[in-house]
DRENVEX-726010 format. One record per atom (N, C-alpha, C): residue in three letters; x, y, z. Coordinates in steps of 0.1 Angstrom, whole numbers, plus 2048, in hexadecimal, padded with zeros to 3 digits. Atoms other than C-alpha are relative to their C-alpha. Example, Ala and Ser with C-alpha at 12.3 -4.5 7.8 and 13.67 -1.06 7.14 Angstrom:
<rs>
{'ALA' {809 7F4 800}}
{'ALA' {87B 7D3 84E}}
{'ALA' {809 80C 800}}
{'SER' {7F7 7F5 800}}
{'SER' {889 7F5 847}}
{'SER' {7F8 80B 808}}
</rs>
This chain:
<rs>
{'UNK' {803 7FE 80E}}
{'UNK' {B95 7D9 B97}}
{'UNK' {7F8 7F4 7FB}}
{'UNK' {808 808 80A}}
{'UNK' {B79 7C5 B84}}
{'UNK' {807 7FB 7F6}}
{'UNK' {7F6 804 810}}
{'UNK' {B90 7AD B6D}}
{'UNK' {7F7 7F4 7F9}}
{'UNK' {807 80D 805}}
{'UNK' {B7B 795 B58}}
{'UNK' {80E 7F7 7FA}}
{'UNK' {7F0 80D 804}}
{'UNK' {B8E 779 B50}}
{'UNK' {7FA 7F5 7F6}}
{'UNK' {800 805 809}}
{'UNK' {B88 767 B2D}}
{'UNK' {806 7F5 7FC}}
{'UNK' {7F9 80C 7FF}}
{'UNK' {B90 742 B2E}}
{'UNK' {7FE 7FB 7ED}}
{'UNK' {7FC 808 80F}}
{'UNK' {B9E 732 B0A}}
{'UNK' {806 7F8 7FB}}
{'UNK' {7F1 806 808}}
{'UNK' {BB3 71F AF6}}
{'UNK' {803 809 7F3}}
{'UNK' {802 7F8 80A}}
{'UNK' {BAF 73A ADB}}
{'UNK' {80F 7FD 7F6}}
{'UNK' {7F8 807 80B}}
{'UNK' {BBB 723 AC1}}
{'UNK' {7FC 801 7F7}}
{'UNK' {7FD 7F4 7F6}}
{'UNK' {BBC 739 AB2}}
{'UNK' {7F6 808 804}}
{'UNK' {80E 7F7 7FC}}
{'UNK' {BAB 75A ABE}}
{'UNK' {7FF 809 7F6}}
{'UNK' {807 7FE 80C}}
{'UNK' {B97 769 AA7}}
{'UNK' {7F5 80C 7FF}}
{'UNK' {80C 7F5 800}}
{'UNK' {B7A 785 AA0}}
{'UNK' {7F6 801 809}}
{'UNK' {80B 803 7F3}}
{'UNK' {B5F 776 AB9}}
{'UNK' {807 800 80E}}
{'UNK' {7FA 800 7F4}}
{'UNK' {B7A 772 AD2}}
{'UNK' {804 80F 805}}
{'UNK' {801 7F4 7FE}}
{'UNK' {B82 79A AD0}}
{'UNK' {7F5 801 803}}
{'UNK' {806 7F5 802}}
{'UNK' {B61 7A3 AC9}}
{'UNK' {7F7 800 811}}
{'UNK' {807 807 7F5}}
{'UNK' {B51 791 AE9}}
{'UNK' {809 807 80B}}
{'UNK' {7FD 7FE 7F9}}
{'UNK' {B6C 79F AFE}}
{'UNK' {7FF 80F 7FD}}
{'UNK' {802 7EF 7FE}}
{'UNK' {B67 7C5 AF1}}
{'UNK' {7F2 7FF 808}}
{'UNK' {811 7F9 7FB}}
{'UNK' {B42 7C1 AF9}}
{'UNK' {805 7FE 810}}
{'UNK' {7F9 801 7F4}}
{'UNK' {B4F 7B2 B1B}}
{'UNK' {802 80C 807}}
{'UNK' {7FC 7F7 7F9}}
{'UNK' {B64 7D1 B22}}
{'UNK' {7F9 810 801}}
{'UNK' {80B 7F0 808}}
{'UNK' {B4C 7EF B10}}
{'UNK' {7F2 7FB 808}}
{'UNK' {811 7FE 7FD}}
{'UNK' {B29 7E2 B1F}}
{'UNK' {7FC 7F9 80C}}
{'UNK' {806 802 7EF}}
{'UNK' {B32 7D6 B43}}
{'UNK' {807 807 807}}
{'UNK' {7F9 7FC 7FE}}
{'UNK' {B3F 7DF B5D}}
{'UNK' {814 800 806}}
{'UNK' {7F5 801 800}}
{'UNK' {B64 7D1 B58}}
{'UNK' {80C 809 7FC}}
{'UNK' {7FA 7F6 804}}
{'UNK' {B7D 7E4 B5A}}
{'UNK' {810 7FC 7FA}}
{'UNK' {7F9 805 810}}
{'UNK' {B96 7CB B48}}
{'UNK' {7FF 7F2 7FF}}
{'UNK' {805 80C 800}}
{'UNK' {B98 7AB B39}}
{'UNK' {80E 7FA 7FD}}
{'UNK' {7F7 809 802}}
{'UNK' {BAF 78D B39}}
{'UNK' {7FD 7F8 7F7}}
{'UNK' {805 80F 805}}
{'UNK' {BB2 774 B1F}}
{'UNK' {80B 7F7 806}}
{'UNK' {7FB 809 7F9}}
{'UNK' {BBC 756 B33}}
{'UNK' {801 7F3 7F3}}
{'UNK' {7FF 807 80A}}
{'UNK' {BC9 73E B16}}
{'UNK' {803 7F0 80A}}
{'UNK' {7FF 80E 7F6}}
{'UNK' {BC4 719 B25}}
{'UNK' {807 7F6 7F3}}
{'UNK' {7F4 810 807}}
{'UNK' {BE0 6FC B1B}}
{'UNK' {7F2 7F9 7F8}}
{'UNK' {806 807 805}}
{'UNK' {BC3 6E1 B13}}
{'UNK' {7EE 805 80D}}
{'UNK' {80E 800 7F8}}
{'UNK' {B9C 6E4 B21}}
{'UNK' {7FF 7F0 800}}
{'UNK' {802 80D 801}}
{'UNK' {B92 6C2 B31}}
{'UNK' {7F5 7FB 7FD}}
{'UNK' {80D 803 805}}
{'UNK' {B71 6C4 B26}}
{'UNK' {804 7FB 7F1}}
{'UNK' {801 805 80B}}
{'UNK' {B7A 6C3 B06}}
{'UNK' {80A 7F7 7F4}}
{'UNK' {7F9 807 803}}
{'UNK' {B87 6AC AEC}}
{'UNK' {812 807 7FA}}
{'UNK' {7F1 7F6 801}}
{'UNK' {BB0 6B5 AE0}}
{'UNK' {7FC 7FB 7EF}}
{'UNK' {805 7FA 809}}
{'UNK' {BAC 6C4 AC3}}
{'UNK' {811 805 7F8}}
{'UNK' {7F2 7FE 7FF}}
{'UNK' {BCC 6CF AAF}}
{'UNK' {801 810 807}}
{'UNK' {7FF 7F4 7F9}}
{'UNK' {BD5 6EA AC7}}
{'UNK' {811 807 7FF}}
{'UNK' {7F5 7FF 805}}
{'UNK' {BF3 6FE ABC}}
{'UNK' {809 806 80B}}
{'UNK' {7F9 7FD 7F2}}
{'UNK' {C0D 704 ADA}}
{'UNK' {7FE 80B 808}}
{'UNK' {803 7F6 7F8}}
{'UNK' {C09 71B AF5}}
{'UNK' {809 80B 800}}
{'UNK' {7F9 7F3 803}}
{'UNK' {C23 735 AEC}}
{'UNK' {7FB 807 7F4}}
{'UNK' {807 7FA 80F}}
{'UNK' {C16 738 AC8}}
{'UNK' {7F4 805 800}}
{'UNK' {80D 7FC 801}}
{'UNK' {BF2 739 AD6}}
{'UNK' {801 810 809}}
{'UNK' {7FC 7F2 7FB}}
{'UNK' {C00 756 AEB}}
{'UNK' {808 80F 7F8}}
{'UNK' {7FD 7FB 80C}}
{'UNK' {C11 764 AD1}}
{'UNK' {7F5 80B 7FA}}
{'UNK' {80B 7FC 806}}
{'UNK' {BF2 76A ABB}}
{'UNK' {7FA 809 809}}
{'UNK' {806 7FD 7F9}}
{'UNK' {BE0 774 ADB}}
{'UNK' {806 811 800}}
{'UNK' {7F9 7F7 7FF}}
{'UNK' {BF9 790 AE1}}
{'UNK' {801 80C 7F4}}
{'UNK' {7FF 7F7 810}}
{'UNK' {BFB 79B AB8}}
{'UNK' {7ED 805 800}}
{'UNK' {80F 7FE 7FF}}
{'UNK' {BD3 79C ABF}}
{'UNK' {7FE 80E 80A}}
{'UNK' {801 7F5 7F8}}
{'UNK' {BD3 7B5 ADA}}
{'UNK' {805 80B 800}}
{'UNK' {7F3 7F1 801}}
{'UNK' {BF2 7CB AD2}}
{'UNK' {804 80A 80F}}
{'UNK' {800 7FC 7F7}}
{'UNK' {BEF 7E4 AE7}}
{'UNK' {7F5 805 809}}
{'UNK' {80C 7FA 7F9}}
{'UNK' {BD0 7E7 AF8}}
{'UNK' {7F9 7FE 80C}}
{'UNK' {7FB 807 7F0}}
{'UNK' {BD2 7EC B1C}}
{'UNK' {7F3 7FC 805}}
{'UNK' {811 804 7FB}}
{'UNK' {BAD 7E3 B20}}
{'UNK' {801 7F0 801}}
{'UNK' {801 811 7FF}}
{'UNK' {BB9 7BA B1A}}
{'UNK' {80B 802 80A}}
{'UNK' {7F4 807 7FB}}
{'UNK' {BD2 7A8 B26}}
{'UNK' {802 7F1 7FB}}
{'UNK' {7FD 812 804}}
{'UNK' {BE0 783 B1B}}
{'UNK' {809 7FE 80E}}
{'UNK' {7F8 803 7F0}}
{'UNK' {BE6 770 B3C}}
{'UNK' {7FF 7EE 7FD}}
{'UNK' {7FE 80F 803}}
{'UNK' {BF4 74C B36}}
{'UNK' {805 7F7 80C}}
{'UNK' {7FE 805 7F2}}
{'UNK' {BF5 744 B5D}}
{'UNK' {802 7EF 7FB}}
{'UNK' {801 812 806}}
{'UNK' {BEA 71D B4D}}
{'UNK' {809 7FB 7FC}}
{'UNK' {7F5 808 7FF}}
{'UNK' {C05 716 B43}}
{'UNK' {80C 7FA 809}}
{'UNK' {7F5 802 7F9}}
{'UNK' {C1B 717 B5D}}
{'UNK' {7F6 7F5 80B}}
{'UNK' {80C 804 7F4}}
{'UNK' {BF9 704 B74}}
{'UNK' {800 7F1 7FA}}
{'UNK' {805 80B 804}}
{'UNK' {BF6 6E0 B73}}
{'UNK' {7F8 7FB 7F6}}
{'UNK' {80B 802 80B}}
{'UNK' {BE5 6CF B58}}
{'UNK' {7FB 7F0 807}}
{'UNK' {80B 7FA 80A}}
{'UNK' {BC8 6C8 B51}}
{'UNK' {7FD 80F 80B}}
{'UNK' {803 7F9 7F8}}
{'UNK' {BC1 6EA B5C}}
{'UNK' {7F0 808 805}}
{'UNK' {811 7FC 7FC}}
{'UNK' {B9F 6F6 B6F}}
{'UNK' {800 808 803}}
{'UNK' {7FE 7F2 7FC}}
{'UNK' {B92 714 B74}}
{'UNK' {7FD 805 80E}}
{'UNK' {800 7FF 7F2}}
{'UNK' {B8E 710 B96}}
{'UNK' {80B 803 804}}
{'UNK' {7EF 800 7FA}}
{'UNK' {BB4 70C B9D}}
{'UNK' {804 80B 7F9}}
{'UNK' {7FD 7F2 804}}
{'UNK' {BBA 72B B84}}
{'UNK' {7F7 80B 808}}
{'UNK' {807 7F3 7FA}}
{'UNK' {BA3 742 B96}}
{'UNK' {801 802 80A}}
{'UNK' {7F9 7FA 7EF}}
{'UNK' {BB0 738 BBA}}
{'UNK' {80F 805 800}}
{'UNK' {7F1 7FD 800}}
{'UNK' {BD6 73B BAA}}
{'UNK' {7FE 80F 7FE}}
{'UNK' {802 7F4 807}}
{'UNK' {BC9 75F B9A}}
{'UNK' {7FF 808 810}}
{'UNK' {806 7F6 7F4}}
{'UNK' {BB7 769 BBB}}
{'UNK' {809 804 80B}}
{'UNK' {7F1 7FA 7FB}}
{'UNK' {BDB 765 BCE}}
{'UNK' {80B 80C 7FC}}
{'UNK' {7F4 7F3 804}}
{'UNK' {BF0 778 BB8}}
{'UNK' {7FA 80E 800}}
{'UNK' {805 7F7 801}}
{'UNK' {BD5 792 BB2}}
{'UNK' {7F2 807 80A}}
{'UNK' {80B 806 7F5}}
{'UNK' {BC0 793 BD3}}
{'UNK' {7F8 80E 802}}
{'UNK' {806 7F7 800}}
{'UNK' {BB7 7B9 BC9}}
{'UNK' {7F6 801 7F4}}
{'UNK' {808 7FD 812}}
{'UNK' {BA7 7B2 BA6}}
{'UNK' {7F2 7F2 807}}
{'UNK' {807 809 805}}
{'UNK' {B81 7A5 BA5}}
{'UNK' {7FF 7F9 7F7}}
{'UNK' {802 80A 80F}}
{'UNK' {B84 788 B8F}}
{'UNK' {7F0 7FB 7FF}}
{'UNK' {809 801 805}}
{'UNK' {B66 784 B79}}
{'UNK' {801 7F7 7F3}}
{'UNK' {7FB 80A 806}}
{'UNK' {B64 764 B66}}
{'UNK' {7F7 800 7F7}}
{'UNK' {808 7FE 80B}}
{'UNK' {B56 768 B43}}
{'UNK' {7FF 7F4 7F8}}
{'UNK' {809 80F 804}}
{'UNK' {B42 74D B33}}
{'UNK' {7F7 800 7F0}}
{'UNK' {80D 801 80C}}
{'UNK' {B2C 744 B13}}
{'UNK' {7F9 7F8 806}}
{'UNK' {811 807 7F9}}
{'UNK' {B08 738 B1B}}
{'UNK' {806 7EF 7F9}}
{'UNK' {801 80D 803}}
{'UNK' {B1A 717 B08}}
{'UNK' {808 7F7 80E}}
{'UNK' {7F3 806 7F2}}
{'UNK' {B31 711 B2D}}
{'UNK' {7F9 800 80A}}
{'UNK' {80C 807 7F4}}
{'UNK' {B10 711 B40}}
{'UNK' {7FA 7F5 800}}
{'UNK' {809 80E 801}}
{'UNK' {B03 6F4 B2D}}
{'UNK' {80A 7F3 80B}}
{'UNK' {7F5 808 7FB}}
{'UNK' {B25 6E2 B3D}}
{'UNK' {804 802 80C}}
{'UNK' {7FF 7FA 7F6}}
{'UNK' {B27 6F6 B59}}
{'UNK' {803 7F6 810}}
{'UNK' {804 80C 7F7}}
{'UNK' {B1D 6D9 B72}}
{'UNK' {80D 7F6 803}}
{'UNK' {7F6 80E 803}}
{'UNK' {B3B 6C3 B67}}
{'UNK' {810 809 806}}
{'UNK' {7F2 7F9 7FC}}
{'UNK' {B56 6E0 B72}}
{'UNK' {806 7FA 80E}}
{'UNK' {7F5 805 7ED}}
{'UNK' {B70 6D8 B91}}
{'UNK' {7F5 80D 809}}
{'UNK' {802 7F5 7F4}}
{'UNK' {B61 6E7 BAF}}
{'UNK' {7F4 80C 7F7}}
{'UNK' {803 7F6 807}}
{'UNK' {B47 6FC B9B}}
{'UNK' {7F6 801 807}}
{'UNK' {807 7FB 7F8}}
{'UNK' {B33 700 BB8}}
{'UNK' {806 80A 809}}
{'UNK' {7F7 7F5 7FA}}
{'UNK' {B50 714 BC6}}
{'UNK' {801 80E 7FA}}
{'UNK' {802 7F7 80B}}
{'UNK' {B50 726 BA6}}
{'UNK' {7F5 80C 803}}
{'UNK' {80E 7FA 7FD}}
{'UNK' {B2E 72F BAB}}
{'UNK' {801 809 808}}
{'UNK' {7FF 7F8 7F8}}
{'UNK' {B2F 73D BCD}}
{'UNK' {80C 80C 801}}
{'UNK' {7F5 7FA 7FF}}
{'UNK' {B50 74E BC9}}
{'UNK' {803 80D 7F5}}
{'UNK' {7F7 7FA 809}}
{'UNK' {B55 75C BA8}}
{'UNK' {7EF 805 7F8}}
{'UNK' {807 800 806}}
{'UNK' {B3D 772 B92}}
{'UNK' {7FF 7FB 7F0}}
{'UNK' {801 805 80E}}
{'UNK' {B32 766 B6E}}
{'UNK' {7FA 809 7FC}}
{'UNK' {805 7F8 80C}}
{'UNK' {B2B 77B B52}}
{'UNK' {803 7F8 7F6}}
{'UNK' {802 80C 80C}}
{'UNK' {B1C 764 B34}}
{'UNK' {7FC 80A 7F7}}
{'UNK' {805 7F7 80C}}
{'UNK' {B17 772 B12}}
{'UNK' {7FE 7F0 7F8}}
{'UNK' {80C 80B 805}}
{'UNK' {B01 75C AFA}}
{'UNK' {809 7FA 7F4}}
{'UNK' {7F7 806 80F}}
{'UNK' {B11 741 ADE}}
{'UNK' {7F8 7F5 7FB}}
{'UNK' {808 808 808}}
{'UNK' {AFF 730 AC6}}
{'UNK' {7FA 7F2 803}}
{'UNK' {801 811 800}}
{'UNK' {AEA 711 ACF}}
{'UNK' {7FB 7FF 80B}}
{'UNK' {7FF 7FF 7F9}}
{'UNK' {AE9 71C AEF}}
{'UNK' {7FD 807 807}}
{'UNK' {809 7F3 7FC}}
{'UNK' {ACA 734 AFB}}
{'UNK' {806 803 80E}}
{'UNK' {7FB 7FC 7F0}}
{'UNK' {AD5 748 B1D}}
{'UNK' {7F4 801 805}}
{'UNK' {80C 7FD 7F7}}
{'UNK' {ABD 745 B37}}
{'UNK' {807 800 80C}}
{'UNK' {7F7 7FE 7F7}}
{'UNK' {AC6 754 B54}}
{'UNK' {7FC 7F4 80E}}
{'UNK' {7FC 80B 7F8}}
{'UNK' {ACE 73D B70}}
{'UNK' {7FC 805 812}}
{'UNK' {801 7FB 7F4}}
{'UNK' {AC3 73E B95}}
{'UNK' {80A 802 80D}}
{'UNK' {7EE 7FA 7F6}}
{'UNK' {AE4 74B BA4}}
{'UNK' {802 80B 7FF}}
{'UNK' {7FF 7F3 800}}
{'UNK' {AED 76A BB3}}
{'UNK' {811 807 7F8}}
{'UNK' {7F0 7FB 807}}
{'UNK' {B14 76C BA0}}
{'UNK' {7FD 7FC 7F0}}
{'UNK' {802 802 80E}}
{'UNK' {B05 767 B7C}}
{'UNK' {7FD 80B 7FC}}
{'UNK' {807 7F2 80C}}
{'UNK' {B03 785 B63}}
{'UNK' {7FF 7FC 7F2}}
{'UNK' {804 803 80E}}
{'UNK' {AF0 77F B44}}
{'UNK' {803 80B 7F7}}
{'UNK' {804 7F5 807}}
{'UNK' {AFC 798 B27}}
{'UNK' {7FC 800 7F3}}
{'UNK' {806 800 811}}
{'UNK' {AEA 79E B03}}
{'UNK' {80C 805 7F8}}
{'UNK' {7F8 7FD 80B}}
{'UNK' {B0D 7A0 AF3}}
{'UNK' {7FD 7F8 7F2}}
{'UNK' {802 80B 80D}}
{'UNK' {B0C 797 ACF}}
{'UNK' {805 7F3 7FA}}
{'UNK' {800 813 804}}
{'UNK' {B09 774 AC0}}
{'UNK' {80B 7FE 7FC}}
{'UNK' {7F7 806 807}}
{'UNK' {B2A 766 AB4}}
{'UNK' {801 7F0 7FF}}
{'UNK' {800 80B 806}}
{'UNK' {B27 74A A9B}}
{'UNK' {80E 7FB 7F9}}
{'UNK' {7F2 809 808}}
{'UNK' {B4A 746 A91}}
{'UNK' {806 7FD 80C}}
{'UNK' {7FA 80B 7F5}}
{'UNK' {B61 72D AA7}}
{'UNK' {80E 802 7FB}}
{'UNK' {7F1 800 805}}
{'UNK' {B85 726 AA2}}
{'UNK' {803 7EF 7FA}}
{'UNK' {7FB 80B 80A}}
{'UNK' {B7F 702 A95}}
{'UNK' {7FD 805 7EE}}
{'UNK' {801 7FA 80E}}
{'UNK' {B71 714 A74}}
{'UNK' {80A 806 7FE}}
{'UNK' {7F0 7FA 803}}
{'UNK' {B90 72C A75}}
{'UNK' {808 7F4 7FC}}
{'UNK' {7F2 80B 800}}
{'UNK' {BAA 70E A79}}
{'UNK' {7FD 7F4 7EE}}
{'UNK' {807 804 80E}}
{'UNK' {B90 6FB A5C}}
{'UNK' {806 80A 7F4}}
{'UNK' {7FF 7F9 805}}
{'UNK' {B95 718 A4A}}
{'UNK' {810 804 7FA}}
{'UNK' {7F1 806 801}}
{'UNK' {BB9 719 A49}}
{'UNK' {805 7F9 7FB}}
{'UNK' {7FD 80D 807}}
{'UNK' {BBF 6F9 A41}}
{'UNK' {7FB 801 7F2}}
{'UNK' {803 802 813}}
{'UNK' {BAE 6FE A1F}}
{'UNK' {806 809 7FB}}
{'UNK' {7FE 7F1 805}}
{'UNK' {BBD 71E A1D}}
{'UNK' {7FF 808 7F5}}
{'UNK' {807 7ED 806}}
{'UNK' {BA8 73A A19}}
{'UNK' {800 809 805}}
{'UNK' {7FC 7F5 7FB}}
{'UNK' {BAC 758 A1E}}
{'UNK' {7F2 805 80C}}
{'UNK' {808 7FC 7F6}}
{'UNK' {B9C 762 A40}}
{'UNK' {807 80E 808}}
{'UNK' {7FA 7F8 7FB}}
{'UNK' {BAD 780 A48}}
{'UNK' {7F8 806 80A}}
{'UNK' {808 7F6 7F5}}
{'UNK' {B8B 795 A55}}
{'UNK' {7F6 7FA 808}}
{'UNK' {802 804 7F3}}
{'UNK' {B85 778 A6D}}
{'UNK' {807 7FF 809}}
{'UNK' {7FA 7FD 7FA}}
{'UNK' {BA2 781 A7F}}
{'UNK' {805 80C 803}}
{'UNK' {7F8 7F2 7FC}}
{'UNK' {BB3 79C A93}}
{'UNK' {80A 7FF 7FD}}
{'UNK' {7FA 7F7 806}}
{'UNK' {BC6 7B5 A82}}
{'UNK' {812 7F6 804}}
{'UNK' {7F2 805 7FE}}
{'UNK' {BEB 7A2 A7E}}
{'UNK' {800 7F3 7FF}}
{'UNK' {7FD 80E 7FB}}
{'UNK' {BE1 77F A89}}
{'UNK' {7FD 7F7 7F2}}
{'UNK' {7FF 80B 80D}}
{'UNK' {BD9 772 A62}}
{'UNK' {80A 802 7F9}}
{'UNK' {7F2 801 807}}
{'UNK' {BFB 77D A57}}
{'UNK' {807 7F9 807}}
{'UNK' {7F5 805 7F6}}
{'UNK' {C0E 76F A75}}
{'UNK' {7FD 7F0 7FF}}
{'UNK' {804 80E 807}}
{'UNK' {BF9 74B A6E}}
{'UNK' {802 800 7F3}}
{'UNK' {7FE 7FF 80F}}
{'UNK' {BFD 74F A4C}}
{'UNK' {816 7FC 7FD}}
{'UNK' {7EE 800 7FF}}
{'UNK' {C27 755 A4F}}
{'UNK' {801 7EF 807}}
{'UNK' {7F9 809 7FE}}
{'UNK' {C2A 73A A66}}
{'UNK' {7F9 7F6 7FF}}
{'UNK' {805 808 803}}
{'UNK' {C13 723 A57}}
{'UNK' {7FC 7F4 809}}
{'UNK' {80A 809 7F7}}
{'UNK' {BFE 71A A75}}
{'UNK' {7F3 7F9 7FA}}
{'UNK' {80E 80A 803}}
{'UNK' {BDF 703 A71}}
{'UNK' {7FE 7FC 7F2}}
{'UNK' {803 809 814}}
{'UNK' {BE7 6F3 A49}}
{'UNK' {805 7F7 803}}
{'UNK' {801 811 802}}
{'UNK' {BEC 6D3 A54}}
{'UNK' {7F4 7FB 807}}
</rs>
């Protein structure tokens, strides 16, 4: 089974984080998708990132029932800092029938270089990149790279968490449930 696998911290996840994984599952050929919620990325700086049950939480009130995703929080239980090398060889154990297909924005190419083992990456695992602001896709001279013309998403989750904190009402930047459930339990206003 073709599983793409959607690496995040989807703190939280949000409208561009659906909408990027519907085009994902409607306009390739995946036949389903993982959101793989990562503890901390070591690329990037720590940010207030709100616990890994709560980010799973949301993830879960985001999806409902829709057996086309899945929320897979393998990372947490994986050493930290976690890489996606060491999650794609723990994934490729447990699941050694599923093509894993590692889904990317054209902004994880510019960085791409700096990953664990991402020469292993390369040869091993296919990439499907969809385009994010700032960040023209040019396709790359590798045979496991797929370029696709999904649409542009300009909103992020530090604007959300921004947003929040001044609290405004952002309801139809999130999926259906997840601005009441932040809202009740008065995530990201401090």
């Amino acid at each position: 089974m073709k599983t793409g696998l959607f690496f995040g911290s989807f703190n939280p996840v949000h409208i561009g984080h659906m909408a990027i994984a519907n085009y994902m599952i409607e306009f390739t050929d995946l036949e389903q998708l993982w959101f793989v919620i990562s503890p901390q990325n070591p690329l990037k700086k720590k940010v207030t990132l709100l616990e890994d049950h709560k980010r799973r939480t949301l993830l879960e009130t985001a999806l409902q029932d829709d057996d086309r995703f899945r929320v897979c929080d393998i990372e947490f239980r994986l050493p930290k800092p976690s890489y996606t090398i060491d999650t794609l060889t723990y994934l490729n154990e447990l699941y050694p029938k599923n093509d894993l297909i590692l889904i990317m924005g054209s902004d994880g190419l510019a960085t791409f270089g700096k990953w664990k083992n991402y020469r292993e990456i390369e040869q091993q695992y296919t990439r499907y990149v969809y385009p994010r602001p700032g960040y023209p896709v040019v396709q790359e001279e590798h045979e496991n790279i797929r370029i696709f013309d999904a649409p542009l998403m300009e909103i992020s989750s530090t604007f959300i968490r921004r947003a929040l904190k001044q609290k405004k009402n952002i309801s139809y930047f999130l999926p259906h449930g997840v601005f009441e459930y932040i809202r009740e339990m008065h995530f990201y206003e401090k």
